[in-house]
C-alpha positions as CSV (number, residue, x, y, z in Angstrom):
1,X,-8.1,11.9,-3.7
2,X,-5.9,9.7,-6.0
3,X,-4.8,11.4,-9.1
4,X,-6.4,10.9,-12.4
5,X,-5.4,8.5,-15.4
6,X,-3.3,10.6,-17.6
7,X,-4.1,10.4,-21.2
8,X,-1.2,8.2,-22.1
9,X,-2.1,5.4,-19.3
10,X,-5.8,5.2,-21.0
11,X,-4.5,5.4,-24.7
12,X,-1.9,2.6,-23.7
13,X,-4.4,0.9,-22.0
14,X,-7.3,0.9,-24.8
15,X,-4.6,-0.3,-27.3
16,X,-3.6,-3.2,-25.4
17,X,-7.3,-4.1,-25.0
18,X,-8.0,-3.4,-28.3
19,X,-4.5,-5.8,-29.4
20,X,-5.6,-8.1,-27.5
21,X,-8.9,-8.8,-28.9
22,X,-7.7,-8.9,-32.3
23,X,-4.7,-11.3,-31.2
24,X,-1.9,-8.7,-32.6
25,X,0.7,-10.4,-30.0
26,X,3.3,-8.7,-31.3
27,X,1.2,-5.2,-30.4
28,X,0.1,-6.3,-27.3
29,X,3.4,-7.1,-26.2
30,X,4.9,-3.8,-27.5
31,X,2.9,-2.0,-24.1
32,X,4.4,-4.9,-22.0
33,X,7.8,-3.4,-19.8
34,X,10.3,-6.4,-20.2
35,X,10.1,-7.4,-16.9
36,X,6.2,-7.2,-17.3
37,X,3.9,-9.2,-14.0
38,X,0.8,-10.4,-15.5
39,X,-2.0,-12.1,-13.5
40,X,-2.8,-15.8,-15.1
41,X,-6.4,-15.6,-15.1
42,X,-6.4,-19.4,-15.8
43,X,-4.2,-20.7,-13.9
44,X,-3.7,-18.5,-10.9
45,X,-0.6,-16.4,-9.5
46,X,1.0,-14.1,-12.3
47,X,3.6,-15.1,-15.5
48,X,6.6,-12.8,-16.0
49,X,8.4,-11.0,-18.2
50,X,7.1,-10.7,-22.5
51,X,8.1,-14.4,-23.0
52,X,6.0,-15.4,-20.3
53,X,2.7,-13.4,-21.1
54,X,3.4,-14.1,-24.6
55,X,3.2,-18.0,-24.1
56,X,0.3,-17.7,-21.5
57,X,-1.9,-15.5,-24.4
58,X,-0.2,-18.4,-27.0
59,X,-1.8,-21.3,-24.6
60,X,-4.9,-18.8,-23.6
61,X,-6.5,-18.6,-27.1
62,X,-5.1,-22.1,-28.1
63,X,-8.2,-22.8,-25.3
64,X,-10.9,-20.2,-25.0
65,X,-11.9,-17.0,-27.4
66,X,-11.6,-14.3,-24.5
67,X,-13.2,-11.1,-25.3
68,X,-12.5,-8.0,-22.9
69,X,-14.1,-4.3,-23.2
70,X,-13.1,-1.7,-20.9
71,X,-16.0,0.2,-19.2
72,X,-14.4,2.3,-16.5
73,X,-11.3,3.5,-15.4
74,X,-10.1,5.1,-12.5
75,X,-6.8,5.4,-10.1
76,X,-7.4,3.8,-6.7
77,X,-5.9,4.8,-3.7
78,X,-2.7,2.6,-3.8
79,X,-2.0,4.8,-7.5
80,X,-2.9,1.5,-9.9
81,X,-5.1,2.0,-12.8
82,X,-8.3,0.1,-12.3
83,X,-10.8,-1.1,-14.5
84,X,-13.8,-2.2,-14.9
85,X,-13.8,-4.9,-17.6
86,X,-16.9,-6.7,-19.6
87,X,-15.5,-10.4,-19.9
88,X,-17.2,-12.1,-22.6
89,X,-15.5,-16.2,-23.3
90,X,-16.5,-18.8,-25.5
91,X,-15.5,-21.9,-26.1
92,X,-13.5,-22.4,-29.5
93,X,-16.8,-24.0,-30.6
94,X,-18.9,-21.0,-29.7
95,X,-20.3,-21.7,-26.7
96,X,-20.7,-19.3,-23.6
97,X,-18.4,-19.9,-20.8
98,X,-18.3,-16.5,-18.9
99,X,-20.0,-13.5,-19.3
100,X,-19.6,-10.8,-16.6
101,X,-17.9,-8.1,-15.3
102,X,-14.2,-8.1,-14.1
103,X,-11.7,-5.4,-12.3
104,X,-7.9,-5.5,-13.8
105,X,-5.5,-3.2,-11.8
106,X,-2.2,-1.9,-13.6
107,X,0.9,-0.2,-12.8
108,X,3.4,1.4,-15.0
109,X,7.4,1.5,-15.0
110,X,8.7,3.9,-18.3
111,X,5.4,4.7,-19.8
112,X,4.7,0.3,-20.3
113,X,2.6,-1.9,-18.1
114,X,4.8,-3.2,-15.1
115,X,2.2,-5.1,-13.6
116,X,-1.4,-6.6,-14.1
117,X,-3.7,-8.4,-11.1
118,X,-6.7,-9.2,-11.4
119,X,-8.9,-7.9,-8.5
120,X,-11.3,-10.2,-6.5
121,X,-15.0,-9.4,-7.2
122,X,-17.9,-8.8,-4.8
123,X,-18.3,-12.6,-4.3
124,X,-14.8,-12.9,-3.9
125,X,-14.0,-14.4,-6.9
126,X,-10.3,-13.5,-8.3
127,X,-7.2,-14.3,-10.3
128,X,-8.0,-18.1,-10.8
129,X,-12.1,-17.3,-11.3
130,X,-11.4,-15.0,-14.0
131,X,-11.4,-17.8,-16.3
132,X,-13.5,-21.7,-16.0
């Protein structure tokens, strides 16, 4: 049986979601390791290191209002922190795009997120679905 999330995984975790939605970059990017892989929900395959997540968010919400609430988390076998994710995005004009459920998988190097991927759904849907 995998271990549990330690408390410092969910509390960076929650914080990161939580920056995220209120489009604190600069906070956000504080629970990013330098060298940071994070899955481009957009455009597919992942964008690396701060600079590249921060210009991928930069060109994200320049595009869509993403809105992401964790529901569940739990460690899967390979030890990444899973979760369970309630996608809600609009348009910049307000209308619905997507609203649904989503997995993100993490890893950690030093206490920071090392990686993010974005896990295919039960339709098979993955990294490039996550966003229309």
């Amino acid at each position: 049986m995998p271990e549990p999330v330690t408390p410092a995984e969910r509390g960076l975790l929650e914080q990161a979601y939580a920056a995220f939605n209120a489009r604190d970059l600069d906070r956000l990017l504080a629970a990013l390791d330098p060298a940071v892989a994070w899955a481009n929900g957009m455009e597919g395959g992942h964008v690396h290191g701060r600079a590249g997540a921060r210009a991928y968010w930069t060109r994200q919400w320049a595009q869509v209002d993403p809105h992401v609430e964790p529901l569940a988390m739990a460690r899967d076998t390979e030890g990444r922190v899973v979760i369970d994710v309630h996608q809600v995005v609009h348009e910049l004009t307000g209308k619905l795009l997507l609203d649904r459920t989503v997995r993100h998988a993490y890893t950690f190097r030093g206490g920071l997120i090392a990686r993010m991927d974005i896990l295919p759904d039960a339709e098979g849907s993955g990294p490039a679905g996550a966003f229309p």
